[in-house]
ROLO-88295 format. One record per residue (C-alpha): residue number from 1; residue in three letters; chain; x, y, z. Coordinates in nm, 2 decimals, decimal comma. Layout:
! ROLO-88295
+-----+---------+--------+--------+--------+--------+
! num ! residuo ! cadena !      x !      y !      z !
+-----+---------+--------+--------+--------+--------+
! NUM !     ala !      A !      X !      Y !      Z !
...
+-----+---------+--------+--------+--------+--------+
//
This chain:
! ROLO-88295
+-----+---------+--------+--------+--------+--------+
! num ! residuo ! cadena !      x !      y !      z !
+-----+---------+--------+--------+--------+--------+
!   1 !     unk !      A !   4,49 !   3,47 !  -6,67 !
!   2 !     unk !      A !   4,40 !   3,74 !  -6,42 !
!   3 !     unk !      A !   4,39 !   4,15 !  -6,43 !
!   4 !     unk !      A !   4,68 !   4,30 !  -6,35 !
!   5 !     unk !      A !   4,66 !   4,48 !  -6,08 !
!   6 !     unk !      A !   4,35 !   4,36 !  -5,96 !
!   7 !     unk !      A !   4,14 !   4,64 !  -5,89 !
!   8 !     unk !      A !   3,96 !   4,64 !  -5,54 !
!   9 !     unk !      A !   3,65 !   4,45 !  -5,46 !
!  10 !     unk !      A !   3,52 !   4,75 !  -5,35 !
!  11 !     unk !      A !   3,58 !   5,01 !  -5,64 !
!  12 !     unk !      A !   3,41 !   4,71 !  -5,88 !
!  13 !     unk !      A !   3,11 !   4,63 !  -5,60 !
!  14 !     unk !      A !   3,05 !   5,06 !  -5,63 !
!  15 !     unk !      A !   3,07 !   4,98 !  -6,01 !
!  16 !     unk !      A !   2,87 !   4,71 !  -6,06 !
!  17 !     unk !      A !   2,56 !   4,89 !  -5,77 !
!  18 !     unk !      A !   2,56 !   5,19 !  -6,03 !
!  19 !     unk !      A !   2,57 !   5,03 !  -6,40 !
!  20 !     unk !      A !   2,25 !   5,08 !  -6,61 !
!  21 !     unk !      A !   2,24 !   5,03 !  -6,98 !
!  22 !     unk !      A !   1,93 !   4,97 !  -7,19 !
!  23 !     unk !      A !   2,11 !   4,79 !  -7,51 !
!  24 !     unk !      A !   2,00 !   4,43 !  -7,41 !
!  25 !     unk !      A !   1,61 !   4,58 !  -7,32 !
!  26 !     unk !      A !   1,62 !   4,60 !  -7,72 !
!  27 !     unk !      A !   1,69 !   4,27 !  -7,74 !
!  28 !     unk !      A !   1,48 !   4,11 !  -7,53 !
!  29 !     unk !      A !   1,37 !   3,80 !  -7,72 !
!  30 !     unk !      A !   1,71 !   3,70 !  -7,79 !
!  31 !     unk !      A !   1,84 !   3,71 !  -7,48 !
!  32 !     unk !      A !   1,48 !   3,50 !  -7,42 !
!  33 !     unk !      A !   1,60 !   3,25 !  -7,67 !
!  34 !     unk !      A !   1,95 !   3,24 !  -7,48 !
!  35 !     unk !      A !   1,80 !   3,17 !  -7,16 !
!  36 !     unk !      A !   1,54 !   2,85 !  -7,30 !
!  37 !     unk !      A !   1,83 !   2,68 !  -7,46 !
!  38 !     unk !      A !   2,08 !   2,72 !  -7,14 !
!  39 !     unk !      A !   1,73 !   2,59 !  -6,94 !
!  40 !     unk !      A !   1,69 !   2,29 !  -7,17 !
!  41 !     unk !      A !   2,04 !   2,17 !  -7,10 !
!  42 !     unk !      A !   2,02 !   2,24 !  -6,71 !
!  43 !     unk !      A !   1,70 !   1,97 !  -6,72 !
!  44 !     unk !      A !   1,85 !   1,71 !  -6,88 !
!  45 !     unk !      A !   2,05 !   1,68 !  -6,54 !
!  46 !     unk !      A !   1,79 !   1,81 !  -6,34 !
!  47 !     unk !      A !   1,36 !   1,83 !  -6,31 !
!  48 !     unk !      A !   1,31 !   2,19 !  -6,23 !
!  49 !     unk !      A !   1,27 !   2,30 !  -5,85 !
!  50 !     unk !      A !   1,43 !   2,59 !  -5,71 !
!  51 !     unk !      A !   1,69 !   2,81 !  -5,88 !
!  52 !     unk !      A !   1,85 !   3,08 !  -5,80 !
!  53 !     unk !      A !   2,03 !   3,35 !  -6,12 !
!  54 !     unk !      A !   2,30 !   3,48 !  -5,95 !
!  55 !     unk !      A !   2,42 !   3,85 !  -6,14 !
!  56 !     unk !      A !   2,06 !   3,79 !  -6,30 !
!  57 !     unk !      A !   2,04 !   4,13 !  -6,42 !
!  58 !     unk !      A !   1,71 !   4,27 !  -6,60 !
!  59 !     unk !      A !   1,56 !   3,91 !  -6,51 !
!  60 !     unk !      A !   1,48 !   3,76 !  -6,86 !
!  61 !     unk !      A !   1,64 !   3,38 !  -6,71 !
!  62 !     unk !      A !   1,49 !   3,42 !  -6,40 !
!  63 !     unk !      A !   1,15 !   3,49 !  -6,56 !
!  64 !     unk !      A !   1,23 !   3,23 !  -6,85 !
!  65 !     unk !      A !   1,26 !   2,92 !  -6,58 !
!  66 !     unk !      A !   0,96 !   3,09 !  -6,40 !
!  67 !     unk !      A !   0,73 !   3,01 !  -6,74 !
!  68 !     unk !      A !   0,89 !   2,65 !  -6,74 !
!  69 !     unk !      A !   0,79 !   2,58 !  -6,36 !
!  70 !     unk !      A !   1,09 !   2,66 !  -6,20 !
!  71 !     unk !      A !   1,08 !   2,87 !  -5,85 !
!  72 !     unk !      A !   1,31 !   3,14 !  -5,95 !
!  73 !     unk !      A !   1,47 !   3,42 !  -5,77 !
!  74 !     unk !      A !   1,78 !   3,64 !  -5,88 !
!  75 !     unk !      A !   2,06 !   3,83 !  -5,71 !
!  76 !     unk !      A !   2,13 !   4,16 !  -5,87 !
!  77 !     unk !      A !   2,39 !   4,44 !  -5,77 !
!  78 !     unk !      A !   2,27 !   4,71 !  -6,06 !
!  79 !     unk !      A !   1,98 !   4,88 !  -5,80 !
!  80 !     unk !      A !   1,87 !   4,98 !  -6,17 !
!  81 !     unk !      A !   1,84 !   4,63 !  -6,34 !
!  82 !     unk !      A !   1,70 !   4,48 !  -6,00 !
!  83 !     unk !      A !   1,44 !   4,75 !  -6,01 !
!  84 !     unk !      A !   1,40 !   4,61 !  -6,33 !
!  85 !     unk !      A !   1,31 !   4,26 !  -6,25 !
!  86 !     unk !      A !   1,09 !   4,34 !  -5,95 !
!  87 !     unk !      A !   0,90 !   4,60 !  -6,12 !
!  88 !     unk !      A !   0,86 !   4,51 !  -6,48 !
!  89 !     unk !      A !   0,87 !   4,13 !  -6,50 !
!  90 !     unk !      A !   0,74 !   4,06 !  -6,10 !
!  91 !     unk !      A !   1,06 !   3,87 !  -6,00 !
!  92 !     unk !      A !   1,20 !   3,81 !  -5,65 !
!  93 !     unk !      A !   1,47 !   3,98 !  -5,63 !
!  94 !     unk !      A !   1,78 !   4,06 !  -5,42 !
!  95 !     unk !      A !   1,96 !   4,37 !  -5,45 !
!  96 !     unk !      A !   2,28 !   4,28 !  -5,33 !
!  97 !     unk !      A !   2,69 !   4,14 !  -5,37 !
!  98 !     unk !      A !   2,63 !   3,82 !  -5,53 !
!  99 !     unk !      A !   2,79 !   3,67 !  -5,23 !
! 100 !     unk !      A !   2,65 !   3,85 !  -4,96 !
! 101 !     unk !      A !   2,26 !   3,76 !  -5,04 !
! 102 !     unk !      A !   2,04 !   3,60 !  -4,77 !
! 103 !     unk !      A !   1,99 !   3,29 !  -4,93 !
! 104 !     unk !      A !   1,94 !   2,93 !  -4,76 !
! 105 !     unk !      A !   2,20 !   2,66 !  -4,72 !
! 106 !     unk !      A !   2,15 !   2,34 !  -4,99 !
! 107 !     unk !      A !   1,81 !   2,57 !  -5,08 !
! 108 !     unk !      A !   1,84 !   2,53 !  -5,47 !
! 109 !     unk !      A !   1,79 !   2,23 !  -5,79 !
! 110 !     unk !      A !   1,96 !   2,46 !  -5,98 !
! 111 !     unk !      A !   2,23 !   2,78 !  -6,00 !
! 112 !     unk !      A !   2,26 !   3,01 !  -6,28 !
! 113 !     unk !      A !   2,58 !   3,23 !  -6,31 !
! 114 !     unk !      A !   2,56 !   3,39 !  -6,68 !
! 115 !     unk !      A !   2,89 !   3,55 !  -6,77 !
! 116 !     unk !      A !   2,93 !   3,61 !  -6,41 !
! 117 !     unk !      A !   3,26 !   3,45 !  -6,27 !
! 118 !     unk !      A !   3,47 !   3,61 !  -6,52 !
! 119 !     unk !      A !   3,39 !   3,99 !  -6,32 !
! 120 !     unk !      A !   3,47 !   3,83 !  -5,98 !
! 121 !     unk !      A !   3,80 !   3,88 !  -5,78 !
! 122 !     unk !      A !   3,74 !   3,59 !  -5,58 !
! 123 !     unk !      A !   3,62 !   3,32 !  -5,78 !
! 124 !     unk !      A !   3,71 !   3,06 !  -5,56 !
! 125 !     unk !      A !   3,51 !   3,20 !  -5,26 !
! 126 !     unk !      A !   3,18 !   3,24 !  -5,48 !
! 127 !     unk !      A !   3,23 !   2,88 !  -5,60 !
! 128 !     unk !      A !   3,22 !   2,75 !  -5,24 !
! 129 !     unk !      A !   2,91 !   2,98 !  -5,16 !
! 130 !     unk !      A !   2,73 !   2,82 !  -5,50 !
! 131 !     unk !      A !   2,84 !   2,47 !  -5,34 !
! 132 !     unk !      A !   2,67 !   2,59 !  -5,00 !
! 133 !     unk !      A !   2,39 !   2,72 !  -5,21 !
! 134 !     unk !      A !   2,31 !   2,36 !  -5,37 !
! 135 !     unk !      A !   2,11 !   2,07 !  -5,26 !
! 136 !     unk !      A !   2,36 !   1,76 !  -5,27 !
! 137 !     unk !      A !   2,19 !   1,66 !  -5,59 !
! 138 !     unk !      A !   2,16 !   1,99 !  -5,78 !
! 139 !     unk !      A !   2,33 !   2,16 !  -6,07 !
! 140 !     unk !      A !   2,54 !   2,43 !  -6,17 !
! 141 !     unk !      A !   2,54 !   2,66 !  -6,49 !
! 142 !     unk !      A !   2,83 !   2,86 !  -6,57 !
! 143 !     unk !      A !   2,86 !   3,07 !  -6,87 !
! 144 !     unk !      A !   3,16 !   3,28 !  -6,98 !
! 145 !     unk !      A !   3,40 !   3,37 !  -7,26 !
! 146 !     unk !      A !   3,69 !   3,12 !  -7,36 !
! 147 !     unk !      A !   4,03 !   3,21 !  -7,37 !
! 148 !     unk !      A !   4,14 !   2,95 !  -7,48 !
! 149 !     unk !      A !   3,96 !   2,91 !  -7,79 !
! 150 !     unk !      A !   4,12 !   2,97 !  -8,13 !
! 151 !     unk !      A !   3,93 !   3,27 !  -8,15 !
! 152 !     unk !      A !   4,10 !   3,43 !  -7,86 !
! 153 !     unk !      A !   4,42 !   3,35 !  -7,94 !
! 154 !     unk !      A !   4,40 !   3,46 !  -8,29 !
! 155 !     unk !      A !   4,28 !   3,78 !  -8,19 !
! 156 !     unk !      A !   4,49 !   3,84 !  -7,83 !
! 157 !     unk !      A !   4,41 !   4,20 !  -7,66 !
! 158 !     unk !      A !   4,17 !   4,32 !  -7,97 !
! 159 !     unk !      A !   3,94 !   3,99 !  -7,84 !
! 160 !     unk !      A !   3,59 !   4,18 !  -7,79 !
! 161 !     unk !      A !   3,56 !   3,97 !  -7,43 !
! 162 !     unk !      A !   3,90 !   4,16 !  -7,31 !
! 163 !     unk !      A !   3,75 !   4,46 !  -7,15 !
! 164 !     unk !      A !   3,81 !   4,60 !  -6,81 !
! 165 !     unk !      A !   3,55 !   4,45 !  -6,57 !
! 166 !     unk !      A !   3,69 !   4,12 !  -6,70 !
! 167 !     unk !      A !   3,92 !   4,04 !  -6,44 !
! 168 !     unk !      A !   3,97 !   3,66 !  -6,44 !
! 169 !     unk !      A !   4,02 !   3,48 !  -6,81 !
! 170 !     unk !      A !   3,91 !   3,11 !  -6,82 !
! 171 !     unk !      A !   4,01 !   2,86 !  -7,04 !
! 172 !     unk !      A !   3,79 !   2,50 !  -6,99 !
! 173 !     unk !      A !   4,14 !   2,35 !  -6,85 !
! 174 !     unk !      A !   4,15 !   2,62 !  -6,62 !
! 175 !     unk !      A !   3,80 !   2,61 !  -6,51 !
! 176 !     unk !      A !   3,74 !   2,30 !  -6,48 !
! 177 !     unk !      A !   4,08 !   2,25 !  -6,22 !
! 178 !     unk !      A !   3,88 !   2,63 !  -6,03 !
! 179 !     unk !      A !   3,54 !   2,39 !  -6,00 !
! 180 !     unk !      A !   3,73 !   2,07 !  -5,89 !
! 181 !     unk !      A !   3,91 !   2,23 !  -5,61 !
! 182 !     unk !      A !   3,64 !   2,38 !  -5,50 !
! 183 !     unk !      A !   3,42 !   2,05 !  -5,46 !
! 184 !     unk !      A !   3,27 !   2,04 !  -5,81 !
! 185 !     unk !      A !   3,23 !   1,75 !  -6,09 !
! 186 !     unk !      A !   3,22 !   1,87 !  -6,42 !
! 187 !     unk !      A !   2,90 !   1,70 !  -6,65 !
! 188 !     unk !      A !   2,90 !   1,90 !  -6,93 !
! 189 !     unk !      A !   3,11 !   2,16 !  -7,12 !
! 190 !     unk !      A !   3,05 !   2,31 !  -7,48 !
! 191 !     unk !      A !   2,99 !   2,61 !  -7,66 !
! 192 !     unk !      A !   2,67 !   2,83 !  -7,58 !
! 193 !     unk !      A !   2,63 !   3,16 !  -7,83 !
! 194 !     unk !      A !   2,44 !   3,45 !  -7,72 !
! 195 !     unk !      A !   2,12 !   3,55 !  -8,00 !
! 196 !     unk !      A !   2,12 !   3,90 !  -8,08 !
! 197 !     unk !      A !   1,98 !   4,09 !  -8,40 !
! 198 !     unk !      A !   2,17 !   4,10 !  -8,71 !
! 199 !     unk !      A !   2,18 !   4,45 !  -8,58 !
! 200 !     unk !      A !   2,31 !   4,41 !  -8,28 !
! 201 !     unk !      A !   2,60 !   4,20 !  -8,39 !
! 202 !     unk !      A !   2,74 !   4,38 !  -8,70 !
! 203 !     unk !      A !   2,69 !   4,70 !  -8,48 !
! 204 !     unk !      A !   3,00 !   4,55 !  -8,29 !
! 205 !     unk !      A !   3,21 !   4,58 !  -8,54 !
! 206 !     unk !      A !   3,22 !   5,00 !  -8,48 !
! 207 !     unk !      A !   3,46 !   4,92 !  -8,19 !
! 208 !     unk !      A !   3,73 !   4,81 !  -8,45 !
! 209 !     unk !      A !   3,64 !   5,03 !  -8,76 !
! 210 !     unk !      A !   3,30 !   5,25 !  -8,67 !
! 211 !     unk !      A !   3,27 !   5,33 !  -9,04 !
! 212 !     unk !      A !   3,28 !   4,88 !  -9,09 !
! 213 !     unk !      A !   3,02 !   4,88 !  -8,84 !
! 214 !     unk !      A !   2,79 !   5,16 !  -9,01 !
! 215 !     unk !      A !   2,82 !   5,02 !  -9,33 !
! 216 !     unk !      A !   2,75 !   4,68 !  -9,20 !
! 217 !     unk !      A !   2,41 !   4,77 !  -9,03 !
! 218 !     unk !      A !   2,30 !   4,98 !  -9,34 !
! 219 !     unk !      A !   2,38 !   4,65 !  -9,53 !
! 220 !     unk !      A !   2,15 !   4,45 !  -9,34 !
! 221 !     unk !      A !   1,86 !   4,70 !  -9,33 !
! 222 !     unk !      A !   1,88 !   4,77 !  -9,72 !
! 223 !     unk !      A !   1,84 !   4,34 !  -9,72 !
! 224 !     unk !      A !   1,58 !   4,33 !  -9,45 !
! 225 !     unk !      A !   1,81 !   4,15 !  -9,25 !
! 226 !     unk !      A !   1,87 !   4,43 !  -8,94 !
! 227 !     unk !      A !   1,58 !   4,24 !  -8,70 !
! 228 !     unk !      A !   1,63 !   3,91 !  -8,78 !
! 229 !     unk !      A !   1,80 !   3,70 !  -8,49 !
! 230 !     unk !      A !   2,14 !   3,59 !  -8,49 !
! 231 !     unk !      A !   2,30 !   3,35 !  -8,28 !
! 232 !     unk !      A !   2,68 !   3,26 !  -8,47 !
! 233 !     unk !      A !   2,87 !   3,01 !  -8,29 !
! 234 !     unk !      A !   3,24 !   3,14 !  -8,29 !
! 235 !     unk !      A !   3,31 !   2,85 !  -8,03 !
! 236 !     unk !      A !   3,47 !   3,15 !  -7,78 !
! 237 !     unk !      A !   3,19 !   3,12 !  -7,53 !
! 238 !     unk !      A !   3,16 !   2,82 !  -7,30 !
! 239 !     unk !      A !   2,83 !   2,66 !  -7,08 !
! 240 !     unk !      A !   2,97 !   2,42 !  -6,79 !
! 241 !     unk !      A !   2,73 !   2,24 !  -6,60 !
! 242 !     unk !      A !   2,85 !   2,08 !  -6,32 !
! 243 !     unk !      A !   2,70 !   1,90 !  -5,94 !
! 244 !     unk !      A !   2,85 !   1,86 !  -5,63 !
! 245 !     unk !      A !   3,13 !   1,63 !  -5,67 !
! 246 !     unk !      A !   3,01 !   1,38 !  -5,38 !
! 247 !     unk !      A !   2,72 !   1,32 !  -5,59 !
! 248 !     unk !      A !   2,74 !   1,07 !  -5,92 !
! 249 !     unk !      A !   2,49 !   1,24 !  -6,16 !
! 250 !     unk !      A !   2,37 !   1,02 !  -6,47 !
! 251 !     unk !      A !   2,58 !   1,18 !  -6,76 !
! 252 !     unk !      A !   2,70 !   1,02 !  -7,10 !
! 253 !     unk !      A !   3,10 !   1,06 !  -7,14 !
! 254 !     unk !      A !   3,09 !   1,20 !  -7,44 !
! 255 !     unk !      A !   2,91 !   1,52 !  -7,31 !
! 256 !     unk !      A !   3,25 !   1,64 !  -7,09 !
! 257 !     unk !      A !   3,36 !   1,79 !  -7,39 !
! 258 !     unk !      A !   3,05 !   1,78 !  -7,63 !
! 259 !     unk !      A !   3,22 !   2,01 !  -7,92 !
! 260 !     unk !      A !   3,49 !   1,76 !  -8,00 !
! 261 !     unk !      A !   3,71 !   2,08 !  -7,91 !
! 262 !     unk !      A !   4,07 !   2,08 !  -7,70 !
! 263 !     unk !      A !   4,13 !   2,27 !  -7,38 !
+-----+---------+--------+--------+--------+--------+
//
């Protein structure tokens, strides 16, 4: 499923140069804790070597798979959350469309996108830049929002992933056709939920009652719960890892679709 109309790559590209938001700074280790687990699966197809987090914004991945002795660097079109990275955490970082960076040809182990291809007009043409990106033998990490799960569909337009910069909707049939055409073998797809606060989550809730979400938070600091992180599996958010489909990568057959869940 796709926006309709699809606004121009231009009016999204001014967009996406000019958004700031501190909301995830406050939830730094979470978002920490996202980036290990997503690194622990990327290694079990590859040792680390260079990667490159495409949309990588404030630079927690980049940094994580720096501590774990990748050579990271990160492509960023928020000048705020590149400044970010480059300042703050000491990151190489390119300011820039994600696929108009200067980055070299088969130069990478590894490529992040992190609920990335879902914002993208195009996502065809990015998919055959990652491929140009990767060394013959390297991996791809994609993580997005399912619509196909049973979440989703129970939900329809009120899902919380259905907001305006979300231009493309995947389902893992869908996807999985996008990465074959565009010279991709998929290793790997299953769920991968995000870890927030308590806080942070039951604070959502104010975009379908505000007074649910109020009472919700107050809840969970009367029960010392508010801090505590939270990472709930509602099985609408997907992690596909996938190589260069010239290249037979050593994967189990059960780990296509590792959930036991349907496209």
């Amino acid at each position: 499923m796709q926006l309709e109309p699809m606004p121009a790559e231009a009016v999204l590209a001014e967009a996406y140069g000019k958004a700031a938001s501190e909301d995830y700074l406050a939830e730094e280790p979470g978002q920490r804790a996202t980036a290990r687990a997503i690194l622990a699966r990327i290694e079990e197809h590859t040792a680390p070597g260079r990667l490159a987090d495409l949309g990588c914004w404030v630079g927690f991945f980049p940094d994580e798979a720096r501590r774990r002795g990748w050579q990271a660097v990160g492509v960023e079109p928020s000048e705020w959350a590149a400044a970010y990275a480059r300042e703050r955490l000491g990151l190489e970082i390119e300011n820039a469309p994600l696929l108009d960076a200067d980055l070299p040809a088969g130069g990478f182990q590894a490529i992040f996108m992190g609920d990335v291809i879902e914002h993208l007009p195009d996502p065809g043409a990015a998919l055959g830049r990652v491929r140009d990106l990767l060394a013959p033998d390297g991996v791809l990490a994609l993580t997005l929002p399912d619509a196909g799960s049973r979440m989703a569909r129970l939900l329809g337009r009120r899902w919380w992933s259905v907001i305006p910069t979300h231009v493309h909707y995947f389902t893992r049939a869908s996807l999985r056709t996008l990465l074959g055409r565009c010279g991709f073998r998929v290793l790997a797809v299953t769920t991968a939920p995000k870890r927030f606060t308590v806080r942070y989550y039951l604070s959502r809730l104010g975009g379908y009652s505000p007074a649910l979400g109020r009472l919700a938070v107050a809840a969970a600091e009367r029960a010392g719960l508010a801090d505590r992180l939270w990472a709930p599996d509602l099985r609408d958010r997907m992690l596909v890892l996938a190589s260069p489909a010239a290249v037979r990568l050593a994967a189990p057959t059960n780990e296509i679709e590792e959930d036991g869940t349907s496209d």
